[in-house]
TORDRENDO-693683 format. One record per residue: x, y, z of N, C-alpha, C in turn; residue number from 1; residue in three letters. Coordinates in nm, 2 decimals. Example, Ala and Ser with C-alpha at 12.3 -4.5 7.8 and 13.67 -1.06 7.14 Angstrom:
BEGIN
<<1.32 -0.57 0.78> <1.23 -0.45 0.78> <1.32 -0.33 0.78> 1 ALA>,
<<1.28 -0.22 0.71> <1.37 -0.11 0.71> <1.29 0.00 0.79> 2 SER>,
# end
This chain:
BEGIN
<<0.14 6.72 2.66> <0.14 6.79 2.54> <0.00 6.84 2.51> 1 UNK>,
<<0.00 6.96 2.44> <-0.15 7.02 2.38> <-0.21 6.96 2.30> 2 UNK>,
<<-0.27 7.00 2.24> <-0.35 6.93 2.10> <-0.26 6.96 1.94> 3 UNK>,
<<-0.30 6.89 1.89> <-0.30 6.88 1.75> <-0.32 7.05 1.65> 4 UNK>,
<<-0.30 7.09 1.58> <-0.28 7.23 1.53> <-0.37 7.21 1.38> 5 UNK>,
<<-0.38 7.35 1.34> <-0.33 7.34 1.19> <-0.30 7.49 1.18> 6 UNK>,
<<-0.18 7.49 1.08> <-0.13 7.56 1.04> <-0.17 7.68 0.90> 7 UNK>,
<<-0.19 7.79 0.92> <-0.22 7.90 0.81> <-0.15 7.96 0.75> 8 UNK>,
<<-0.19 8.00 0.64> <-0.12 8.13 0.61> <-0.18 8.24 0.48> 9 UNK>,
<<-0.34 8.19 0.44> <-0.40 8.21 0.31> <-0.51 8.25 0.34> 10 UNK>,
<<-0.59 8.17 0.25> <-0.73 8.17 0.27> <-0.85 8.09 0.40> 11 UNK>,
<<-0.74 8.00 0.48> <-0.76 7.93 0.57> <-0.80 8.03 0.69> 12 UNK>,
<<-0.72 8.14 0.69> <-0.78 8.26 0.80> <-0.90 8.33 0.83> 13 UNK>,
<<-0.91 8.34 0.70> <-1.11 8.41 0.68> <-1.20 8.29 0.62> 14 UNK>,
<<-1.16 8.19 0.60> <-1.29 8.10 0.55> <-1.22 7.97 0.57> 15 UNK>,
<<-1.22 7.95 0.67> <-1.21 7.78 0.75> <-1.36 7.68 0.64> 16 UNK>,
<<-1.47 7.73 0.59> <-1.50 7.65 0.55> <-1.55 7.54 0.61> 17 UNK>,
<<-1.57 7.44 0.52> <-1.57 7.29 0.67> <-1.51 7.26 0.70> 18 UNK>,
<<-1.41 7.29 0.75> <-1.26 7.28 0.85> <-1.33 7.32 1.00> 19 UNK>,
<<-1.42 7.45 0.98> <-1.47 7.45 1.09> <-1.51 7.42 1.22> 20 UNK>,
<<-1.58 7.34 1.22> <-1.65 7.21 1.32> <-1.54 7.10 1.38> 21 UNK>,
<<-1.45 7.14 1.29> <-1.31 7.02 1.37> <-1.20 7.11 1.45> 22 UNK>,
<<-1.24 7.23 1.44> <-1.12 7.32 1.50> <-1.22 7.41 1.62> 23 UNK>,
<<-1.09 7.40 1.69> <-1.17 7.54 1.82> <-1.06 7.66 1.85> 24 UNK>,
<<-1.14 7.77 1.89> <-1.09 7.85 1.94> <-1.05 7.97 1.83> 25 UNK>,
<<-1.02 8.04 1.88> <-0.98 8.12 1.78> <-0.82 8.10 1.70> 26 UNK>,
<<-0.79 8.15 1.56> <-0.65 8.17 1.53> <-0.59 8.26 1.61> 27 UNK>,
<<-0.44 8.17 1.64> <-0.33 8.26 1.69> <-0.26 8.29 1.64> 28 UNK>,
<<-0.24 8.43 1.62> <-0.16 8.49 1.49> <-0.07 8.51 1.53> 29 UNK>,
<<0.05 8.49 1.38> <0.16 8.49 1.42> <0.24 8.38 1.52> 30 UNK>,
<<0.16 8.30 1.58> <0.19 8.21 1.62> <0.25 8.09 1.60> 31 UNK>,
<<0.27 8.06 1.49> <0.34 7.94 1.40> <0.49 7.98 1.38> 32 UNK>,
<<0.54 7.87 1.31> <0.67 7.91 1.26> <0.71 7.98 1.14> 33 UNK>,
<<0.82 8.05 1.09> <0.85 8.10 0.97> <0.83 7.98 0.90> 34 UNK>,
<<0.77 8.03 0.79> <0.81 7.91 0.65> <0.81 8.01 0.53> 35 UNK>,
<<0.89 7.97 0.44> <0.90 8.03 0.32> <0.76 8.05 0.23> 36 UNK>,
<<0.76 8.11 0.18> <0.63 8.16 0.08> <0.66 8.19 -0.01> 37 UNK>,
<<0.55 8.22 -0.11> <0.54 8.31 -0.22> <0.47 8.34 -0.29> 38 UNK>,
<<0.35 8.41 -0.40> <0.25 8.37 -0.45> <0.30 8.28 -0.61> 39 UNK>,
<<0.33 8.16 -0.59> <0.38 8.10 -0.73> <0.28 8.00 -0.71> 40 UNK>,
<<0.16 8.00 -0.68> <0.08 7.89 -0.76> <-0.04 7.95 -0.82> 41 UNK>,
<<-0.06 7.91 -0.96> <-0.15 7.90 -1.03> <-0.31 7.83 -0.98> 42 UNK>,
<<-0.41 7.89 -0.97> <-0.52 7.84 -0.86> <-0.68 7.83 -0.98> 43 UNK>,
<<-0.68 7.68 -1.03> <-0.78 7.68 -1.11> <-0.91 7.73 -1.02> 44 UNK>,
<<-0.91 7.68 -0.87> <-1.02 7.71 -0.78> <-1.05 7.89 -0.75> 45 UNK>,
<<-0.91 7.94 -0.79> <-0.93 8.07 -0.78> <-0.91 8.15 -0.92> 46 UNK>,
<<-0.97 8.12 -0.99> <-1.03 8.17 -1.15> <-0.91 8.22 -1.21> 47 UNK>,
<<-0.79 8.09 -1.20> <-0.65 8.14 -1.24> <-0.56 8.25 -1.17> 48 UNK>,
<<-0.60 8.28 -1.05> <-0.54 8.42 -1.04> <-0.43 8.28 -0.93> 49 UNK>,
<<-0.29 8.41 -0.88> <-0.20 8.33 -0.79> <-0.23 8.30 -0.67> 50 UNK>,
<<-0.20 8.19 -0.56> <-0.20 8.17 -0.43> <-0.06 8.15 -0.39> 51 UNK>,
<<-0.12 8.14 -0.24> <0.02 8.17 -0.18> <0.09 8.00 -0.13> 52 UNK>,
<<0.19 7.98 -0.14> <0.21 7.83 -0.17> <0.34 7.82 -0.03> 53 UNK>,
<<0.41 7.72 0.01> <0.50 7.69 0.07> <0.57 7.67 -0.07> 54 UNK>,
<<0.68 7.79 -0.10> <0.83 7.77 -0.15> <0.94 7.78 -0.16> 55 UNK>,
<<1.03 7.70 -0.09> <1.19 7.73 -0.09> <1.25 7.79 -0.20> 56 UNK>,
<<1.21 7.78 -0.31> <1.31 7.79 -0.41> <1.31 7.92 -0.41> 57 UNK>,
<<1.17 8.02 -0.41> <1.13 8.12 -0.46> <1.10 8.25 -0.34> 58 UNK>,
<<1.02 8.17 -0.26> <0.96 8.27 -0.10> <1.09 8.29 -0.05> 59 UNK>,
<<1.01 8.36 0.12> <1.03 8.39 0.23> <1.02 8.39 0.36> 60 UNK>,
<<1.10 8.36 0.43> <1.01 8.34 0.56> <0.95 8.47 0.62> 61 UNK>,
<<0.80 8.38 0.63> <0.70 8.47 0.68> <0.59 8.36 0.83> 62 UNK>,
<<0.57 8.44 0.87> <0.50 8.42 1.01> <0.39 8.32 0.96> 63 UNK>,
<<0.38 8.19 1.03> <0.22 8.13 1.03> <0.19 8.16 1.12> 64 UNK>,
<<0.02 8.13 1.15> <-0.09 8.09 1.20> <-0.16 8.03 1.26> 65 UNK>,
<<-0.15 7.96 1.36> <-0.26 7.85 1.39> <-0.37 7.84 1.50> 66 UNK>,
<<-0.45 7.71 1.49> <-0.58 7.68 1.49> <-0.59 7.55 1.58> 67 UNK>,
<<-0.63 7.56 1.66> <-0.66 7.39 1.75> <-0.71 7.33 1.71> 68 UNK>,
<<-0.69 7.18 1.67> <-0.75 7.07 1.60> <-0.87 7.02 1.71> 69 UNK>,
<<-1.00 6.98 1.69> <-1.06 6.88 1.80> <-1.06 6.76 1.77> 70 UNK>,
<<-0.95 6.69 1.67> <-0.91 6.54 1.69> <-0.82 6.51 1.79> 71 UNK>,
<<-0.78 6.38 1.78> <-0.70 6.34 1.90> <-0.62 6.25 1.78> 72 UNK>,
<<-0.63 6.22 1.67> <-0.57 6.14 1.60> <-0.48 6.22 1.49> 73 UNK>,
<<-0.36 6.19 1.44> <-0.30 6.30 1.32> <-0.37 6.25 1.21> 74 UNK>,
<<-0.43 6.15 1.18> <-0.43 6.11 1.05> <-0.59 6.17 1.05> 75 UNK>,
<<-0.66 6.20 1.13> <-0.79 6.27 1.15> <-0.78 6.41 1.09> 76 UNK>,
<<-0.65 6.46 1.18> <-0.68 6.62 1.14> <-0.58 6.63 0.96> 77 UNK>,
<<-0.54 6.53 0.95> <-0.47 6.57 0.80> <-0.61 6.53 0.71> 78 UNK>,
<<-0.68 6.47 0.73> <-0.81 6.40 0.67> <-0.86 6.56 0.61> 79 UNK>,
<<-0.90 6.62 0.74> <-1.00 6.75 0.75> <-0.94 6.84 0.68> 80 UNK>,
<<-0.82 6.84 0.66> <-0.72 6.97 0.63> <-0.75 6.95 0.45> 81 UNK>,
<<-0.73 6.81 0.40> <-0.76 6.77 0.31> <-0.88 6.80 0.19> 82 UNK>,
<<-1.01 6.76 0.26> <-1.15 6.81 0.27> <-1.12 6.93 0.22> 83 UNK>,
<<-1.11 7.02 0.32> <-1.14 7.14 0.34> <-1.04 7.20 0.20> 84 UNK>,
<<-0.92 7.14 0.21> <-0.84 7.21 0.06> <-0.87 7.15 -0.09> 85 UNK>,
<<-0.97 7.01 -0.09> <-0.99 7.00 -0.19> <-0.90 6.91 -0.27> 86 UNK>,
<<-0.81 6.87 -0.17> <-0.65 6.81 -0.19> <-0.66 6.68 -0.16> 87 UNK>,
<<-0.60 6.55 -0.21> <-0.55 6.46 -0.14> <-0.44 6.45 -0.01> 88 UNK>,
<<-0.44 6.39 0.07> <-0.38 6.36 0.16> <-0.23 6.39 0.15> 89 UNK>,
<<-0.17 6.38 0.04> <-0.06 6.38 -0.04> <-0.04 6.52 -0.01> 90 UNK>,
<<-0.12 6.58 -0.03> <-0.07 6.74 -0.04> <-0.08 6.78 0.08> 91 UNK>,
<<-0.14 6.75 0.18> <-0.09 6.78 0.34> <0.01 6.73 0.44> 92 UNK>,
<<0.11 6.81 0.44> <0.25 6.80 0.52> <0.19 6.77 0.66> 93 UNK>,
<<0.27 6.71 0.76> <0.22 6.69 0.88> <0.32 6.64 0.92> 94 UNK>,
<<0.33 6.67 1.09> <0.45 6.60 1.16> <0.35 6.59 1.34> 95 UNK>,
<<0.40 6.45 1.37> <0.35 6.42 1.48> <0.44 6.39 1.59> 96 UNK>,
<<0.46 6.43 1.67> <0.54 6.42 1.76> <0.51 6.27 1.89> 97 UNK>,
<<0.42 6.22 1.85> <0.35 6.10 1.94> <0.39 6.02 1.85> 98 UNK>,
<<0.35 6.00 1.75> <0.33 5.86 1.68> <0.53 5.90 1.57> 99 UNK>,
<<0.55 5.99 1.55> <0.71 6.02 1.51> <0.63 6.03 1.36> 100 UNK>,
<<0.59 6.03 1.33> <0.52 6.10 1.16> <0.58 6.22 1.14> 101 UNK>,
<<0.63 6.22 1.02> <0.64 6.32 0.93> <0.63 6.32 0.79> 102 UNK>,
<<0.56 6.45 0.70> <0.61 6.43 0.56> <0.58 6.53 0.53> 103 UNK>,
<<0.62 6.60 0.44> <0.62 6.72 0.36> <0.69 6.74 0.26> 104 UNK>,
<<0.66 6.77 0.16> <0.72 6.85 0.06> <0.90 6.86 0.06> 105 UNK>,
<<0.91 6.93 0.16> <1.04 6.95 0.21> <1.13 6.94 0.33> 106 UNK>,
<<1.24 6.90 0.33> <1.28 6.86 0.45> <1.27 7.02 0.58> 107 UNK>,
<<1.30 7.09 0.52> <1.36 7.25 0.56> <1.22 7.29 0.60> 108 UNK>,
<<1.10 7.27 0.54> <0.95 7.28 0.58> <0.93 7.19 0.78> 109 UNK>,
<<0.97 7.07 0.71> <0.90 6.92 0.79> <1.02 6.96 0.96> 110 UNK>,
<<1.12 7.01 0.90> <1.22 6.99 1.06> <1.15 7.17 1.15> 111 UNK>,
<<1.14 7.27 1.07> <1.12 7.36 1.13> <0.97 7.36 1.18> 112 UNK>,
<<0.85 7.27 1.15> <0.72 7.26 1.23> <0.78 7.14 1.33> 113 UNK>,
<<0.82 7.09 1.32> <0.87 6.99 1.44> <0.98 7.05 1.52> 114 UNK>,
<<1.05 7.14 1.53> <1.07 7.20 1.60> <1.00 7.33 1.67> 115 UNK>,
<<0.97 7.33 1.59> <0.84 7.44 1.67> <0.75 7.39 1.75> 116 UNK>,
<<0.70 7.27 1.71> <0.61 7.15 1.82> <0.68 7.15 1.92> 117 UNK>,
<<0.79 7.09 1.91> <0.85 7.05 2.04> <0.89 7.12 2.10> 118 UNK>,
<<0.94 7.24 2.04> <0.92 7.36 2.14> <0.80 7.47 2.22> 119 UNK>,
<<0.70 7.46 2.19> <0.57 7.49 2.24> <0.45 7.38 2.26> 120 UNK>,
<<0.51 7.26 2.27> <0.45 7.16 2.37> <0.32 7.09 2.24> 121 UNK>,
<<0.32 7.12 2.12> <0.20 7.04 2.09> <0.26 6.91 2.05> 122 UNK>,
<<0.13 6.84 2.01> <0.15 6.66 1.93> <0.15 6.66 1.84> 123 UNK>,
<<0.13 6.77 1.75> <0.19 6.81 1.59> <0.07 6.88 1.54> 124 UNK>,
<<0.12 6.89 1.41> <0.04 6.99 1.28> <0.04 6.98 1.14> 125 UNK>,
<<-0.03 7.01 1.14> <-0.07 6.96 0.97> <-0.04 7.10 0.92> 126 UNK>,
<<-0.04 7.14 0.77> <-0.03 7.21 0.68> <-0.06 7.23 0.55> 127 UNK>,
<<-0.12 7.28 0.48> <-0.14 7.27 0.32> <-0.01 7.25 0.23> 128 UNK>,
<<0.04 7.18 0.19> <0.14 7.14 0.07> <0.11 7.10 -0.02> 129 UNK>,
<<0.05 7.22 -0.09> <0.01 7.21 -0.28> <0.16 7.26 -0.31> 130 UNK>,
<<0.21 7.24 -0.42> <0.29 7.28 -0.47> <0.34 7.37 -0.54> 131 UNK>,
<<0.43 7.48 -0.59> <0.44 7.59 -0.69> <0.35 7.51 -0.81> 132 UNK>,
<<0.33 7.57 -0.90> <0.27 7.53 -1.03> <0.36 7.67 -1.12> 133 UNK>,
<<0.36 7.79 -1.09> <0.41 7.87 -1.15> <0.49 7.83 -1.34> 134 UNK>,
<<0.58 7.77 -1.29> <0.64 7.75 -1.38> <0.61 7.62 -1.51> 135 UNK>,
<<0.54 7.56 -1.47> <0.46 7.48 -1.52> <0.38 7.47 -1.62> 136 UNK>,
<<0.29 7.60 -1.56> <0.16 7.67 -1.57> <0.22 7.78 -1.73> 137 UNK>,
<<0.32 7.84 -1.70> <0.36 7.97 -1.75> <0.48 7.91 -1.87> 138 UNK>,
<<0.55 7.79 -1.88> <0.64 7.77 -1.85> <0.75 7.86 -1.93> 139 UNK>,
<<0.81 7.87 -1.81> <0.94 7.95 -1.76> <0.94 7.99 -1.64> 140 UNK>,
<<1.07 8.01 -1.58> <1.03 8.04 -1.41> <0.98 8.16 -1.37> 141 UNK>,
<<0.95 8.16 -1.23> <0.91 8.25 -1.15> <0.98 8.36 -1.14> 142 UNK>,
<<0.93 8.48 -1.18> <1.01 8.57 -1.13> <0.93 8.72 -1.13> 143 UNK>,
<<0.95 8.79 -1.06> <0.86 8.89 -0.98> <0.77 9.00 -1.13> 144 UNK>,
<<0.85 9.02 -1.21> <0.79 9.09 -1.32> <0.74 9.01 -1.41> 145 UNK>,
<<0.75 8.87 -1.39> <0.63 8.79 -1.48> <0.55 8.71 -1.43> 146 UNK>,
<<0.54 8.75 -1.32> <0.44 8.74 -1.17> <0.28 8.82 -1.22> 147 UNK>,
<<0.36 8.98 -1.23> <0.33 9.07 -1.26> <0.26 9.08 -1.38> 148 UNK>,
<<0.35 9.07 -1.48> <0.32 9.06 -1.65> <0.17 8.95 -1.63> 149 UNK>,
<<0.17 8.83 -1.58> <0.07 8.71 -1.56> <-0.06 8.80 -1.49> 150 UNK>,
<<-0.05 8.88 -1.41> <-0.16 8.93 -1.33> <-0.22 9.02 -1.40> 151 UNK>,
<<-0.17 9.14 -1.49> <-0.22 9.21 -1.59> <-0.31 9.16 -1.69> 152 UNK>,
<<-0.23 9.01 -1.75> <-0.31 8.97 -1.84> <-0.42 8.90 -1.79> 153 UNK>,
<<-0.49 8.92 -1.69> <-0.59 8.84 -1.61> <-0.71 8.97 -1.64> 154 UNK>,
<<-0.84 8.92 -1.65> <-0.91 9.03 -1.67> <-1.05 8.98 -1.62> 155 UNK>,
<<-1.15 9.06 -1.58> <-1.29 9.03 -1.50> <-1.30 8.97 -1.42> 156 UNK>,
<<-1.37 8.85 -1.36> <-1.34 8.75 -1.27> <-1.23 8.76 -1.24> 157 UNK>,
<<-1.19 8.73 -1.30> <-1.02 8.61 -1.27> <-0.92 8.69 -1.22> 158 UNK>,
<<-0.93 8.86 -1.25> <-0.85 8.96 -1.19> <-0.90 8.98 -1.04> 159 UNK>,
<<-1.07 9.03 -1.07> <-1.09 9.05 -0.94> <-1.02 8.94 -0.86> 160 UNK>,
<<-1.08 8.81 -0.85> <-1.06 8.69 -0.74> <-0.88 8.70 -0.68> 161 UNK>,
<<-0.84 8.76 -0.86> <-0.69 8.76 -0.79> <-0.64 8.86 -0.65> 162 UNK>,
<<-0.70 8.96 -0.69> <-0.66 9.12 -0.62> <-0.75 9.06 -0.43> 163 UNK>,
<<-0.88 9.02 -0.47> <-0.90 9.00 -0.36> <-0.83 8.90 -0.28> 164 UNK>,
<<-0.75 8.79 -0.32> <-0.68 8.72 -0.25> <-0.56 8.72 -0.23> 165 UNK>,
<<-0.53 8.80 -0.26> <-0.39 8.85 -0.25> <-0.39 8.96 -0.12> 166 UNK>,
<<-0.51 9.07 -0.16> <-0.54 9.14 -0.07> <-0.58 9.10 0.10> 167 UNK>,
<<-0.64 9.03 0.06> <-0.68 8.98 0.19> <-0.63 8.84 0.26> 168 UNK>,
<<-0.47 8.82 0.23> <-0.39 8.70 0.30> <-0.37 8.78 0.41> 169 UNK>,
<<-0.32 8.78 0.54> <-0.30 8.85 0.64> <-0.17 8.87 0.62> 170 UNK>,
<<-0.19 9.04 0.67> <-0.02 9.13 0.65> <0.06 9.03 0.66> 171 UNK>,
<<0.08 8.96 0.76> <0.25 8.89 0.78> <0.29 8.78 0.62> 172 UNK>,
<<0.16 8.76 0.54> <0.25 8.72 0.43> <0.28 8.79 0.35> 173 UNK>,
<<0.39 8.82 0.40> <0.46 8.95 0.35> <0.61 8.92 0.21> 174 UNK>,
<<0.59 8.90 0.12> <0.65 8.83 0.02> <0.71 8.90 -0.04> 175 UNK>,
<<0.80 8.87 -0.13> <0.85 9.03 -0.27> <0.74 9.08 -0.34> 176 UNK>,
<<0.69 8.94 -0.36> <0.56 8.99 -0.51> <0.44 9.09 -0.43> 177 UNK>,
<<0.42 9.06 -0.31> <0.32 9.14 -0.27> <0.35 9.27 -0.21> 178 UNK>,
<<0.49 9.27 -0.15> <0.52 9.39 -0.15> <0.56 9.49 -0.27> 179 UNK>,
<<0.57 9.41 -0.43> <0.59 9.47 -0.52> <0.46 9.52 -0.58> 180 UNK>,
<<0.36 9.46 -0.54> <0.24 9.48 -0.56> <0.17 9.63 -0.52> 181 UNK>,
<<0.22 9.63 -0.38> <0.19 9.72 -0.28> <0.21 9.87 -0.31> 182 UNK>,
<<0.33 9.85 -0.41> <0.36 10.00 -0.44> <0.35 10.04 -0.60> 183 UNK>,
<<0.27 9.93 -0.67> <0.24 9.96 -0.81> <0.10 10.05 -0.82> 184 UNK>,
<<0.11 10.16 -0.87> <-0.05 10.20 -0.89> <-0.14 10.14 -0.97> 185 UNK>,
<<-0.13 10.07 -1.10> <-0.19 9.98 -1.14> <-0.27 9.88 -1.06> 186 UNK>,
<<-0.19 9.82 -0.96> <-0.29 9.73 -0.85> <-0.34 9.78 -0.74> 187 UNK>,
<<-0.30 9.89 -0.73> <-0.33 9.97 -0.64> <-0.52 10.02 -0.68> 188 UNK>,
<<-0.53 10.05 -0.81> <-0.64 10.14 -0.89> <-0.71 9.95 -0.83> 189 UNK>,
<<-0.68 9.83 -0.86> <-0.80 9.78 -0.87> <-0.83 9.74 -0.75> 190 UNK>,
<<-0.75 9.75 -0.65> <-0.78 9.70 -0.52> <-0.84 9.81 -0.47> 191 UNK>,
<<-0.90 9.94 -0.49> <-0.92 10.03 -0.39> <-1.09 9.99 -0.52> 192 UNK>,
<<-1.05 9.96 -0.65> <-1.17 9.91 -0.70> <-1.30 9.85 -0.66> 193 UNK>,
<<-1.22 9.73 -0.61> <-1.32 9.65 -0.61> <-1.37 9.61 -0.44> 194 UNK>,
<<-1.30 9.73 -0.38> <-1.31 9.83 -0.24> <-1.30 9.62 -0.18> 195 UNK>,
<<-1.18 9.58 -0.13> <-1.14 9.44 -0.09> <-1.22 9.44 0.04> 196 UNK>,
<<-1.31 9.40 0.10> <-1.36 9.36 0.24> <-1.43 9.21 0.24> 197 UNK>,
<<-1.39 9.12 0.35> <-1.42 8.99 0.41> <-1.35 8.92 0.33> 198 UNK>,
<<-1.41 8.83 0.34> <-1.35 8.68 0.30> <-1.42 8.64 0.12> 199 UNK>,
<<-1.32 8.61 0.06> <-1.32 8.58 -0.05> <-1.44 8.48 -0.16> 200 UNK>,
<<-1.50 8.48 -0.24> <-1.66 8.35 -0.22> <-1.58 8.26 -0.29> 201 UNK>,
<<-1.44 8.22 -0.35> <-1.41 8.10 -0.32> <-1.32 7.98 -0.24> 202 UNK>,
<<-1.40 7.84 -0.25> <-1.30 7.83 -0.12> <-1.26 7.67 -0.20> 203 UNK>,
<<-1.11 7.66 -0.13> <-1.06 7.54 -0.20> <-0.96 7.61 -0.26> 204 UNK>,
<<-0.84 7.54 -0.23> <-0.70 7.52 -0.35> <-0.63 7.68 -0.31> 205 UNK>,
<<-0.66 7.70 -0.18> <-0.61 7.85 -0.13> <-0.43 7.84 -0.11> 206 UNK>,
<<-0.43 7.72 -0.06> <-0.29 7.67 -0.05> <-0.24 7.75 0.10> 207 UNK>,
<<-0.30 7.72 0.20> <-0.32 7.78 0.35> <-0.39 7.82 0.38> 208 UNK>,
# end
């Protein structure tokens, strides 16, 4: 078997951060398995604007991402994954195919990276599992026009950080809310705004 992975789908693609130094090689895009998405988390680390979250209830399946671990141990690379998100251990899903580890969030998450393992030969992979907050945060649920309504009322900072991170998750997270996004001129005026290029200045709580 190969190495140990981790898994993207956010802000983990342009700013590995101190994740860095424990990973090699380049990302292979597209290369992961479908997992459901969505942007329903609320991100104090991202000046309130939305991140993109693993959710069944709400997402879609969209393409991950991954990244070669240089541990040899799972409880090593969920450590790093950790770190790097700002997160407790708790919130990183991981399944190992050596030691028979799994946990995540959700079952439907935890069987489809374990089959993906075991079908392309690795010893497993970790993943960011913060959870929706959407509804929580807002309370009332998620739903694409008070996604929307929530992003309007965002203003200076906290709009920009939104637009740019939304902007700059890679095309394949491809969602309803972002493709509703895509064709509003309203977001359109601020993303051509605040002219979106590189990687975002913050990092933490990207939720992939």
């Amino acid at each position: 078997m190969s190495q140990y992975v981790v898994l993207g789908w956010g802000s983990l693609i342009w700013d590995l951060e101190n994740l860095a130094p424990h990973v090699e090689g380049p990302w292979l895009m597209r290369a992961g398995p479908r997992l459901p998405m969505e942007f329903t988390r609320v991100s104090p680390k991202r000046k309130m604007g939305l991140v993109v979250c693993l959710d069944a209830r709400h997402g879609v399946g969209c393409a991950t991402h991954a990244v070669a671990s240089r541990r040899d141990r799972i409880e090593h690379v969920v450590t790093d994954l950790a770190r790097r998100e700002r997160a407790t251990e708790d919130h990183v899903g991981r399944v190992c195919l050596v030691t028979g580890t799994a946990a995540g969030a959700t079952s439907q998450v935890v069987d489809a990276v374990a089959a993906w393992c075991r079908e392309t030969g690795r010893k497993g992979a970790v993943w960011t599992d913060l959870p929706s907050n959407f509804d929580e945060h807002l309370g009332e649920p998620f739903s694409i026009p008070r996604a929307v309504a929530y992003l309007r009322g965002l203003a200076g900072e906290s709009l920009d950080e939104a637009v740019r991170y939304i902007e700059n998750a890679p095309r394949e997270t491809d969602t309803p809310l972002r493709r509703h996004l895509a064709a509003d001129p309203w977001w359109g005026g601020h993303a051509r705004r605040i002219a979106v290029r590189g990687a975002s200045p913050v990092a933490g709580d990207a939720a992939g």
